[in-house]
N, C-alpha and C positions, 0 to 999 in steps of 0.2 A: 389345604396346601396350595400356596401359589407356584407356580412354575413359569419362570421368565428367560426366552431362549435368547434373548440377544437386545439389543437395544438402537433403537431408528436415530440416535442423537451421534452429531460427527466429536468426540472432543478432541478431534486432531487442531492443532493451532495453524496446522496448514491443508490447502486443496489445490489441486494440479486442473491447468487449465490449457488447450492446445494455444498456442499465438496466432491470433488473427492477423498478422502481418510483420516484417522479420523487424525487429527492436535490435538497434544497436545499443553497446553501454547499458544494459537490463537489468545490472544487479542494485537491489535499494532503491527501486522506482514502484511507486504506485501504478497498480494498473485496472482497469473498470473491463465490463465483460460485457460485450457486441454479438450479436449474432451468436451467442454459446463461447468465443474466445475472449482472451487474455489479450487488450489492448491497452495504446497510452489513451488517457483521459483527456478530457479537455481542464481546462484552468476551473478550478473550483466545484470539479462534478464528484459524486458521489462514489467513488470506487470498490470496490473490494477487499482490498487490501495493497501489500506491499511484495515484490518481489524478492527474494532471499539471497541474501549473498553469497549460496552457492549457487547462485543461477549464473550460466553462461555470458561471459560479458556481451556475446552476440548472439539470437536467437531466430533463427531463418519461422517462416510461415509454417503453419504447423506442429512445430514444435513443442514440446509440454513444456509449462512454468509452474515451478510451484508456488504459490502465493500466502504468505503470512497474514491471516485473516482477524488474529486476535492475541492478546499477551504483550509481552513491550519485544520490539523489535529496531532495525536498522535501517534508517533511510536516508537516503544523501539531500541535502538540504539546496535551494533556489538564493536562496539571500543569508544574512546572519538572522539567528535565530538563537530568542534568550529559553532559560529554562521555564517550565511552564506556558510555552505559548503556546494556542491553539493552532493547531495546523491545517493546510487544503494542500491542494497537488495543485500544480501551474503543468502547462500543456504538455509538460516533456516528463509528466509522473515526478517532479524533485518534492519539496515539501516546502513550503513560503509561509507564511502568516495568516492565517483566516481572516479573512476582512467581508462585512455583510454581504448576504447572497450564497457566500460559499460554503459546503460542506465540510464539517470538521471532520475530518479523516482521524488524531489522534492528540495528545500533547507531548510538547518536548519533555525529555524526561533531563538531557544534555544540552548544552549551547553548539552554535556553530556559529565561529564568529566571521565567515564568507563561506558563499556559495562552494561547492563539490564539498563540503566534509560532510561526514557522516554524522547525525546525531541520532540517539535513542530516544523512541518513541513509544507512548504507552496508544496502542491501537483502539480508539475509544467508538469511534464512526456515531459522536454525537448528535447527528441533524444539522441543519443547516443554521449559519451563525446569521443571531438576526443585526 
């Protein structure tokens, strides 16, 4: 007989992280993880995931974010964006187009046909687009 007390795998779709420094406009931004916190990325880097849009529209230094790490979620787009497109984060966490070099964070699962809308996203964290 096996006996199994609990299990070491997260399958939470999300993980809370403190804010390395206060983010204004926070909700449906990618964010990458610095020193142990929850910061914006640079253009094309690798992140974590996506901040949830029950996150505070303004999040002062230290503060916890939760962050959507996997599953199809919500992120406000940099430029228009058709369905299907491979996506990165540009320097302010939005979601832009994958273009070589950059890390694909997810793909559109929605259009956004100019910047601030929201599109859904299937959270895929590819590798980087060659």
């Amino acid at each position: 007989m096996k006996i199994v007390l609990g299990t070491a795998i997260n399958t939470s779709p999300t993980v809370v992280f403190p804010a390395g420094a206060a983010i204004t406009d926070a909700r449906a931004k990618a964010l990458a993880i610095g020193s142990g916190k929850a910061v914006l990325p640079t253009a094309g880097a690798n992140v974590i995931g996506i901040s949830g849009m029950e996150t505070d529209e303004a999040v002062a230094e230290g503060d916890d974010i939760e962050i959507q790490i996997k599953d199809i979620g919500k992120w406000e787009a940099a430029e228009a964006i058709a369905i299907g497109d491979e996506l990165a984060t540009d320097a302010t966490g939005k979601a832009k187009k994958a273009i070589a070099g950059q890390f694909i964070v997810g793909v559109a699962m929605t259009a956004a046909s100019a910047a601030g809308t929201l599109v859904q996203v299937q959270i895929t964290k590819s590798g980087y687009k060659s």
